[in-house]
Structures are given as structure tokens and as C-alpha cells.
TIDO-385385 format. One line per field, with one value per residue (C-alpha): x, y, z; chain; residue in three letters. Coordinates in nm, 3 decimals. Example, Ala and Ser with C-alpha at 12.3 -4.5 7.8 and 13.67 -1.06 7.14 Angstrom:
2
u	[1.230 1.367]
v	[-0.450 -0.106]
w	[0.780 0.714]
chain	[A A]
res	[Ala Ser]
! end
This chain:
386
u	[-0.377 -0.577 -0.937 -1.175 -1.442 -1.356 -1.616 -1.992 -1.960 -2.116 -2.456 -2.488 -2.634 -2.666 -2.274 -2.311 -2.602 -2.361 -2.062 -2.299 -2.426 -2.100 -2.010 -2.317 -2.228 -1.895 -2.085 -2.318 -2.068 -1.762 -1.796 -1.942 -1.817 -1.752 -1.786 -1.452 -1.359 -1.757 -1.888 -2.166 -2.456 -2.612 -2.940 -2.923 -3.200 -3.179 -3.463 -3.438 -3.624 -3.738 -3.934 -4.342 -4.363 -4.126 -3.821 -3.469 -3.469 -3.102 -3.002 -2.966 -2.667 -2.507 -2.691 -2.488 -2.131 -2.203 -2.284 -1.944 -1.764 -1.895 -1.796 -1.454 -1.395 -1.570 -1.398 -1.172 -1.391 -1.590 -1.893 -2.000 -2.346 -2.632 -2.906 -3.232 -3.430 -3.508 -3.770 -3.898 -4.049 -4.124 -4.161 -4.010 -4.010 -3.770 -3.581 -3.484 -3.513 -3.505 -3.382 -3.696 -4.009 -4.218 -3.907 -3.818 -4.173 -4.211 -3.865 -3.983 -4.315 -4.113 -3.851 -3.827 -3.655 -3.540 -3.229 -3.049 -3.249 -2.990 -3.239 -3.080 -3.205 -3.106 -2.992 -2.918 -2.846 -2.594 -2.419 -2.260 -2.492 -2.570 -2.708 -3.012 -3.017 -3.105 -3.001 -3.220 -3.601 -3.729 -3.570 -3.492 -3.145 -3.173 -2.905 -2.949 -2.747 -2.726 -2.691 -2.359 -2.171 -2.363 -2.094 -1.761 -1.548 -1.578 -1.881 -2.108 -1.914 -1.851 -2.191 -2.227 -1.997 -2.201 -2.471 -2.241 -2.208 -1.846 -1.786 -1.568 -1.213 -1.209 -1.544 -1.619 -1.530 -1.791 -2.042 -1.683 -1.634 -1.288 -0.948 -0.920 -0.589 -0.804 -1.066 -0.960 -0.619 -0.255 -0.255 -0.579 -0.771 -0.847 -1.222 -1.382 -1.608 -1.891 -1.804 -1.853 -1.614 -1.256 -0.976 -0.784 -0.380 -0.144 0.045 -0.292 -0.310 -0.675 -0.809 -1.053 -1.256 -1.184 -1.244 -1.384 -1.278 -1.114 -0.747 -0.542 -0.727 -0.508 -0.548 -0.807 -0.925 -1.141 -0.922 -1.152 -0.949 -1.090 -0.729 -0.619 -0.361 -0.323 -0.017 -0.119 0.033 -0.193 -0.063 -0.309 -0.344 0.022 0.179 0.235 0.161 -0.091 -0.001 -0.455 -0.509 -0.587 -0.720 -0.937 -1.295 -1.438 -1.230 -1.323 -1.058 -1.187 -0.929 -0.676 -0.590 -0.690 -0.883 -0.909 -1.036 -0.846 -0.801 -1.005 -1.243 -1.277 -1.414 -1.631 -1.837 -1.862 -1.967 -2.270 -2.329 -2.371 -2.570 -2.921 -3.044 -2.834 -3.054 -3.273 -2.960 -2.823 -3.133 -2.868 -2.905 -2.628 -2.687 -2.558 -2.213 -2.160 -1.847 -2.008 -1.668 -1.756 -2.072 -2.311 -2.289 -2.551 -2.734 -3.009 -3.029 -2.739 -2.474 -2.641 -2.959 -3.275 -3.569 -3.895 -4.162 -4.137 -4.391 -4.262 -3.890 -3.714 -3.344 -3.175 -2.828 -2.623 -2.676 -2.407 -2.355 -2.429 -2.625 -3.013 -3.120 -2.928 -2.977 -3.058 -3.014 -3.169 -3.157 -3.201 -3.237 -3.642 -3.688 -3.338 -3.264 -3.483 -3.357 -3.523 -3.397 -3.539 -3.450 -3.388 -3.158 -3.448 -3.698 -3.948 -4.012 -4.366 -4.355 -4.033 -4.069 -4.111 -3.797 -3.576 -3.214 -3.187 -2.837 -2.909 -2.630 -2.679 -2.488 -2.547 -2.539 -2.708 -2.734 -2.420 -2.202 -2.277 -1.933 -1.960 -1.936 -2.183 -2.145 -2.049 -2.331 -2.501 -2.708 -3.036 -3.337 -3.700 -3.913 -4.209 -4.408 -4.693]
v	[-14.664 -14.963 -14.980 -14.825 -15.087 -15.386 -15.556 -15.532 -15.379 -15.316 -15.067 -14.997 -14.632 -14.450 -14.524 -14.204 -14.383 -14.631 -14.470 -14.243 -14.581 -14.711 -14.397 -14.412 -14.727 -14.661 -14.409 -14.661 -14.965 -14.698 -14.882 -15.265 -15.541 -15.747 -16.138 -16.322 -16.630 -16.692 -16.728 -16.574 -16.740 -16.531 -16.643 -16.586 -16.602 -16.684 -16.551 -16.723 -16.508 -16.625 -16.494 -16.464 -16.781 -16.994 -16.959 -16.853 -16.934 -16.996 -17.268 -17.390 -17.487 -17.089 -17.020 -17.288 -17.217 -16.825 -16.877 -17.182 -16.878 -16.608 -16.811 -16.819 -16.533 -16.435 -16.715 -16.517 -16.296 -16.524 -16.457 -16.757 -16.798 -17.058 -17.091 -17.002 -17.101 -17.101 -16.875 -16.923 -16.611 -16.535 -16.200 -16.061 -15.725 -15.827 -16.059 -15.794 -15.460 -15.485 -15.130 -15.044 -14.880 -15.147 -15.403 -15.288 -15.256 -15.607 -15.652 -15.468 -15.633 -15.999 -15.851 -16.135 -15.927 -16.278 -16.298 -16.141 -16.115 -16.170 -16.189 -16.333 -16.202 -16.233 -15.815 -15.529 -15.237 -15.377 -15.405 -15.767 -15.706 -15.412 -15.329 -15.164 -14.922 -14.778 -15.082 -15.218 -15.333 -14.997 -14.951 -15.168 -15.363 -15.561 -15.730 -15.831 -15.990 -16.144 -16.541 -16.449 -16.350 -16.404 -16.716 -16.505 -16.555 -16.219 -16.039 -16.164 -16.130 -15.710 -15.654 -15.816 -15.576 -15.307 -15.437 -15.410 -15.070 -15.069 -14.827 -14.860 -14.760 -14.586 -14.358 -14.076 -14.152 -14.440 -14.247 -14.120 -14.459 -14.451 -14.205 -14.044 -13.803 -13.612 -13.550 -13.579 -13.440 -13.568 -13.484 -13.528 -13.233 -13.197 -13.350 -13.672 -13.644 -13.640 -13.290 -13.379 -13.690 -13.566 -13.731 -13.967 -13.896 -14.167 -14.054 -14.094 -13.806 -13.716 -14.049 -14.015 -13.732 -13.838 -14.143 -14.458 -14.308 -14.597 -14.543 -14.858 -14.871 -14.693 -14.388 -14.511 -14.297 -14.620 -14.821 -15.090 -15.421 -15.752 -15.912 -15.786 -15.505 -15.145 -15.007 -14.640 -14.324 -14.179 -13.921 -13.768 -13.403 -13.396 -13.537 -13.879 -14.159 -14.408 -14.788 -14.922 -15.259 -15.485 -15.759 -15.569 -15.756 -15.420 -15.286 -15.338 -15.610 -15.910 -16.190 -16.202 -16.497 -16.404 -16.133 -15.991 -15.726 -15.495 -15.466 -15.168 -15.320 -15.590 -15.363 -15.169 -15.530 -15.593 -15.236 -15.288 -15.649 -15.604 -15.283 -15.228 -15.234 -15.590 -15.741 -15.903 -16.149 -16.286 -16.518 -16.719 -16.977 -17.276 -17.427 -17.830 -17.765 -18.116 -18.105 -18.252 -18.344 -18.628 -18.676 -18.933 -19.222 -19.300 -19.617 -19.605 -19.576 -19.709 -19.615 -19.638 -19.842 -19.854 -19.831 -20.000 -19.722 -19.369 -19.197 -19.420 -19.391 -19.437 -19.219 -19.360 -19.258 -19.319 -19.133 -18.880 -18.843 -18.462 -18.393 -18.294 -18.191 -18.350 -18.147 -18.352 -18.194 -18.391 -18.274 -18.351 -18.127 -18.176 -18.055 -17.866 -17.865 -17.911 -17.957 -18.129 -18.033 -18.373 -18.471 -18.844 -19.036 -19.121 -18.946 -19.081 -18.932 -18.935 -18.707 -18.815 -18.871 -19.202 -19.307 -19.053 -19.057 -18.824 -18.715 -18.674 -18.607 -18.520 -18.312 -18.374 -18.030 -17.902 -17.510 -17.459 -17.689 -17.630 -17.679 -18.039 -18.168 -18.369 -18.716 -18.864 -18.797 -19.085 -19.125 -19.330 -19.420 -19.391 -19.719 -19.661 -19.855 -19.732]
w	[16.898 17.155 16.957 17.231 17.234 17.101 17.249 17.441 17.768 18.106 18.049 18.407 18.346 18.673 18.775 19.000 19.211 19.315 19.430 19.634 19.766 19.856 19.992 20.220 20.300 20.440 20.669 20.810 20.866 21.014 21.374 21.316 21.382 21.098 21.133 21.092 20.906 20.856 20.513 20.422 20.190 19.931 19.743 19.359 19.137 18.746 18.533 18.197 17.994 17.652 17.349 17.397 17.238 17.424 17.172 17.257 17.592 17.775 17.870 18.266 18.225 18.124 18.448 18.647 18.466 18.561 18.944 18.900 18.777 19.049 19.335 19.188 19.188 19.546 19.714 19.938 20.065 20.269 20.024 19.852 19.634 19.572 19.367 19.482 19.162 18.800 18.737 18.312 18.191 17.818 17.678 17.368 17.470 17.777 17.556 17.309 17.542 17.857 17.921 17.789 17.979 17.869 17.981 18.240 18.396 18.363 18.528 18.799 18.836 18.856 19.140 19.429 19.700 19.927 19.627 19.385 19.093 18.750 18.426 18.167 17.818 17.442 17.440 17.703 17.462 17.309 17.663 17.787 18.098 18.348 18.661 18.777 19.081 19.318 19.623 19.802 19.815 19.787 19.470 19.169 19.188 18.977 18.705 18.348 18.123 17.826 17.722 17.502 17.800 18.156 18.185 18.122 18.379 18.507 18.348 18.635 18.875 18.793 18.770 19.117 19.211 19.098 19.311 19.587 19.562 19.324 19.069 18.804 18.851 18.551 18.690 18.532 18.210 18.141 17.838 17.696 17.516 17.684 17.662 17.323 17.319 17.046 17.233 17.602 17.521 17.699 17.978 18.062 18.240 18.593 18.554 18.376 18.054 18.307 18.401 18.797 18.848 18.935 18.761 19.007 19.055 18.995 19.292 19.480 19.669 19.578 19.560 19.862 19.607 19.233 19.012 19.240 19.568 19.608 19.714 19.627 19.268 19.039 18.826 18.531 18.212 18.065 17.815 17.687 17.564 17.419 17.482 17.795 17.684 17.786 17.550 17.580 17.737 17.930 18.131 18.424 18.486 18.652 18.359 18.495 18.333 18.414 18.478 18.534 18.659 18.406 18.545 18.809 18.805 18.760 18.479 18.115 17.984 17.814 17.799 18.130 18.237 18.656 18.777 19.158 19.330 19.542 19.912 19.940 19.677 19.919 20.179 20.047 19.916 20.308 20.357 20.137 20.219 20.585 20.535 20.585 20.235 20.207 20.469 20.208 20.059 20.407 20.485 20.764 20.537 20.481 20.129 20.058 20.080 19.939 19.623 19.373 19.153 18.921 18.630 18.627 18.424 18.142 18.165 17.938 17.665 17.609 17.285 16.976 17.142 16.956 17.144 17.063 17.155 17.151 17.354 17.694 17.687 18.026 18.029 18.335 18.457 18.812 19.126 19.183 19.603 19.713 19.418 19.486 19.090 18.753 18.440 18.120 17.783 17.482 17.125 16.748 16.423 16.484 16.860 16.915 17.253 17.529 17.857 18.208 18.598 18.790 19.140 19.103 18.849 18.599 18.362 18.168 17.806 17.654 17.403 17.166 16.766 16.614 16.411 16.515 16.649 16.972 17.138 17.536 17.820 18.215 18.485 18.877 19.056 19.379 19.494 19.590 19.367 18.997 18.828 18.754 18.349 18.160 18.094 17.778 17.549 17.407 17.059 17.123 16.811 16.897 16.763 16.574 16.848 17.111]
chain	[A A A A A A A A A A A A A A A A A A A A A A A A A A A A A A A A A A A A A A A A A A A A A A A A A A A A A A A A A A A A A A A A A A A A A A A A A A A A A A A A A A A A A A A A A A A A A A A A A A A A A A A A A A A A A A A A A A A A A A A A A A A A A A A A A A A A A A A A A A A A A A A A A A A A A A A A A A A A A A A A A A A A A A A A A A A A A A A A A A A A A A A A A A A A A A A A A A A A A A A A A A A A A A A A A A A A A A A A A A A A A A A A A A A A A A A A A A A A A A A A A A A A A A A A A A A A A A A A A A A A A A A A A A A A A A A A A A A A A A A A A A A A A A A A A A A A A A A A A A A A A A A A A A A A A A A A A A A A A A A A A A A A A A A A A A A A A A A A A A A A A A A A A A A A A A A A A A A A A A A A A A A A A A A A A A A A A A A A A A A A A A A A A A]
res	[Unk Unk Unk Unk Unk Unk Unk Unk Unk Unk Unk Unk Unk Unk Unk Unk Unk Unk Unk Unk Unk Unk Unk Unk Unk Unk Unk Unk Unk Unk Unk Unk Unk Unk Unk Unk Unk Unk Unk Unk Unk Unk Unk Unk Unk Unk Unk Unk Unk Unk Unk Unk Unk Unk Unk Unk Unk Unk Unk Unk Unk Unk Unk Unk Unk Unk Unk Unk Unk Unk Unk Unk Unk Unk Unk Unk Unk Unk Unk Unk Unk Unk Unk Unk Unk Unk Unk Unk Unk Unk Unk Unk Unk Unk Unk Unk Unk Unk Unk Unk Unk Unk Unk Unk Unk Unk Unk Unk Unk Unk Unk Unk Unk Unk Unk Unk Unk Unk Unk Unk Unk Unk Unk Unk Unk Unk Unk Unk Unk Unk Unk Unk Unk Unk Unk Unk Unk Unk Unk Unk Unk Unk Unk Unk Unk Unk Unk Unk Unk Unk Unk Unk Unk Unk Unk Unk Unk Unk Unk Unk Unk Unk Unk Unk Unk Unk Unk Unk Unk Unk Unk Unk Unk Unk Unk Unk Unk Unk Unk Unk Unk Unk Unk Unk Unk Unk Unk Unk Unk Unk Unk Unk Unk Unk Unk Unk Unk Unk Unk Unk Unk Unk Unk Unk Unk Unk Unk Unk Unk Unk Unk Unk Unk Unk Unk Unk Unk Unk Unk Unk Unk Unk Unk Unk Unk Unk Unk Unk Unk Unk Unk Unk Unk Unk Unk Unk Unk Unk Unk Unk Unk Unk Unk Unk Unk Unk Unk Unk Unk Unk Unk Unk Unk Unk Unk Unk Unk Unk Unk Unk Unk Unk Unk Unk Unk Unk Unk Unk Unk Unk Unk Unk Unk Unk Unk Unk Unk Unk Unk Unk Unk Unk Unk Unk Unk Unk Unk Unk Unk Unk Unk Unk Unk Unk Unk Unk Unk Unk Unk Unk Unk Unk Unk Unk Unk Unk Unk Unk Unk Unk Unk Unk Unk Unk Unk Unk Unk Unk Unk Unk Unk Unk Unk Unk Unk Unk Unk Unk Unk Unk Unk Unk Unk Unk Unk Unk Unk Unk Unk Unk Unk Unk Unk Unk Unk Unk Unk Unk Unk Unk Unk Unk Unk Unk Unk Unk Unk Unk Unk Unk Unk Unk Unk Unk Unk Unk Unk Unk Unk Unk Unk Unk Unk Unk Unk Unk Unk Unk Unk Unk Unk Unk Unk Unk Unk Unk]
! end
């Protein structure tokens, strides 16, 4: 038997909000005009959340790997993504429970409706991440997820699905904790656990009205893999047995080595982001498109350098073309890791340890490129000098 839930998954709660929403969507986009071979620029906004006393917080750089990784995997839809800012916010309560009242009040309260607004927190109910509806700034939309897996190659990008109006392919069945012959029997009956959600053919003929409504998703009952495997038998209410897509962005397999989303899938994203309640994330805005494909080079401190003073150390490393912010990370077993965004190639350190050795390492990046590596790290020792 495939274990059920093998690992944390998406806690998007009110799944039937946004198939209605993409279903509305269809309705208002029947007769426009789409744009063609024009990419569109969409704002996103990382709130790093932290404890109330400044601990815990994640680190830029999962933010920057997670938008690297979202573009990916958007990059042939003409829908690409830039940063629109860091915003630091510390709260326990949101760090721990966001799904909360009390966090997601304060969720609600720091909502910047100019971007998408992705909160990444320490927990989500002991989901991977989730998203928040209704669309739209009338409502909440919101996404949260959490440090251990907002940089999985495909975790963002699903729940950025979610916010454009995708269900699951497996719909229906999401609060059954996946297909159990036991319990949900072989074949499977003519409704989903939910009680409302038709079960979706595998010869298709009632996709339009059961599971996602999606047509050229197959038939899906939710089998949850950390490895990428579906061994099952699954038969649907026919008798037939099921053959689900894997490596479908908004399926619930960990581990594949690609993931896509369908034709239809496809669609329905432009549905909802050329809709009315989408007008918010298409500012007609063209970030720096300039690749940023190489790291800087540290030049001071150099390898192993010992520096006189400690409150006035100068970190300087070489200018990276394209790049309009660098992220420096600098650590040791007394501070841990802090971490600086500046705009030029230097930064000057006044409040460093005397006598202490200090590992530090910088990436270039600007909005739109933020895939680049760190340089070499280098080990520097503070003086005991003023």
C-alpha cells in the first residue's frame, strides 16, 4: 500500500472557493482578447516573518531561490515574476499560527494589494504552505508558507496556482487524506469524500462537472507521494483504472524530476490573470531584465586576513553588471547568521566582536534575476583594536 502522507502538504482550506473562482473566471474572459507572445510582469512580495523578538527569521536568500524556482516553472506561459520587496515583520503568533484568528488578523492587517503577498513563517498547520481566499482586494488572497519548503521546486509555484484560481486535480478528495480502498472502497463511488465534488471519469466524459473541471487533467482520487510514485489500482466508478499525473505542479508528489502544468491548466491561469480581480498584479511594469549569471568576487577581507579593529571593518567585493542589490551573509557560533541587502559593492561593519573569526559570502541579484550563487566564502579575524 503507497503511505498516504508521507510528507507536509498544501493547507489551502476553502478548495471549493477557488474552483468557483476559476469557474467565474472562464465566464468573464469567454470573448477577450488575449495578448500574444507578451510577457507579463507580476510583483511578488516576501514577508519574512520572525518571532516577537527578532529570532527565527528566514533567510533572503530562501526568498530569492523560491521566486528562481517560480519563474521556472512559469516560463512558458509568458508569466514571469519580480520582487517587489522584503517586508521584516516579527510576531510569534504569525510565526507559529498563522491560520489562527489572532494570525491571520495580523496577516490581513499587513495585506499590500499592488503584489502578491507570500508570508513566509516557521508553521502553517503542519501544511508545506497554503493559500488564502477569496481573490482579489476585497478579500484576503493571500499565501503563506513555511521556511522548510517555500524554496521546493514546486511548492510555490502550486500555491501560486491556487491563487490563480487552480484546484487540485485530485478535488474533492483533499480533507480525505487521500484514496483508502477501506474506506473509499474499489471502485470508487460516484462522489468525492466531500459529498458535493463528483468523481472525474478516466474516459473523461464528465470532466466539465466532476473533480477540477479541468478536461485534459486526468482522473485523480489524491495519492500523496514523497518520491514521486503512484503504484496503486485505483479504479473510478466505471471500473477503470486510473493512470494521475505525477508530475502535475498542482498534484501532491514530492520528488519528480520536472513538473508542468497542463494545456487547459494553462488557460485557466490566463483566465484569472487577466480578470478583474487580477488587475492589482499587472502594474505594466518591466523589471531589470538584466541575466545576472556569475557571483561577485571577495576582496576584503581577504582568506584568512586578520583585521586590526573591529567596530570599523570594511567587506568589499566586485561589482557584478545587471545587479542593483548583493546579499551578504556573515556568521559565527556568537552572532549566527545575520545577513545585509546593500546597493553598492561595499559595507561597512561597526558592530563585529573583538577577537573573533567571522565566515562572510555575497550574491549579486536584482528583481528579476535572483538565481545567481554566492561567492566563495571567506574566514576573516576581528582585532582587538578601536
Amino acid at each position: 500500500m503507497q503511505a498516504q502522507q508521507p510528507v507536509h502538504l498544501c493547507g489551502t482550506k476553502d478548495v471549493e472557493a477557488v474552483k468557483q473562482q476559476m469557474l467565474q473566471n472562464r465566464q468573464e474572459m469567454r470573448d477577450f482578447v488575449f495578448p500574444r507572445n507578451a510577457v507579463t510582469y507580476v510583483p511578488v512580495r516576501f514577508i519574512l516573518v520572525a518571532k516577537s523578538d527578532g529570532s527565527g527569521r528566514p533567510n533572503e536568500r530562501l526568498a530569492l531561490r523560491a521566486l528562481c524556482n517560480l519563474n521556472e516553472q512559469y516560463a512558458d506561459q509568458d508569466i514571469q515574476f519580480y520582487l517587489k520587496e522584503f517586508y521584516y515583520y516579527n510576531s510569534t503568533t504569525v510565526y507559529t499560527n498563522p491560520t489562527g484568528f489572532s494570525g491571520s488578523t495580523a496577516i490581513k492587517n499587513l495585506m499590500d494589494y499592488s503584489a502578491i503577498n507570500v508570508f513566509i513563517t516557521n508553521e502553517a498547520d503542519d501544511a508545506a504552505a497554503y493559500y488564502q481566499p477569496p481573490a482579489g482586494p476585497g478579500g484576503n488572497d493571500w499565501i503563506v508558507a513555511t521556511s522548510a519548503y517555500v524554496d521546493d521546486v514546486r511548492v510555490l509555484a502550486h500555491e501560486v496556482g491556487h491563487f490563480f484560481s487552480l484546484p487540485h486535480p485530485f478535488h474533492g478528495w483533499e480533507s480525505s487524506g487521500g484514496w483508502d480502498p477501506n474506506i473509499h472502497g474499489n471502485p470508487v463511488g460516484i462522489y468525492a469524500p466531500d459529498g458535493q465534488t463528483k468523481n472525474e471519469l478516466v474516459n473523461g466524459s464528465n470532466c466539465e462537472n466532476a473533480g477540477d473541471g479541468i478536461c485534459d487533467t486526468p482522473a485523480d482520487y489524491m495519492f500523496p507521494s514523497g518520491n514521486c510514485t503512484y503504484n496503486l489500482n485505483a479504479k473510478d466508478p466505471n471500473g477503470q483504472l486510473l493512470q494521475p499525473d505525477k508530475e502535475n505542479v498542482m498534484n501532491y508528489h514530492f520528488g519528480c524530476s520536472s513538473y508542468h502544468f497542463s494545456d487547459d491548466q494553462k488557460q485557466e491561469i490566463q483566465n484569472s490573470l487577466f480578470s478583474s480581480n487580477r488587475n492589482y498584479v499587472r502594474p505594466n511594469y518591466t523589471p531589470n531584465l538584466t541575466e545576472i549569471n556569475q557571483s561577485p568576487t571577495v576582496i576584503s577581507p581577504s582568506q584568512n586576513e586578520e583585521i586590526a579593529t573591529y567596530n570599523h571593518v570594511q567587506l568589499e567585493w566586485s561589482e557584478v553588471p545587471g545587479a542593483d542589490y548583493y546579499l551578504l551573509e556573515i556568521s559565527n557560533a556568537t552572532i549566527g547568521t545575520r545577513t545585509y541587502i546593500v546597493e553598492d559593492n561595499s559595507l561597512l561593519l561597526t558592530d563585529l566582536e573583538p577577537n573573533k573569526g567571522y565566515i562572510w559570502k555575497v550574491m549579486a541579484f536584482n528583481e528579476y534575476h535572483t538565481c545567481a550563487n554566492y561567492s566563495t566564502q571567506k574566514i576573516f579575524k576581528t582585532g582587538g583594536e578601536i
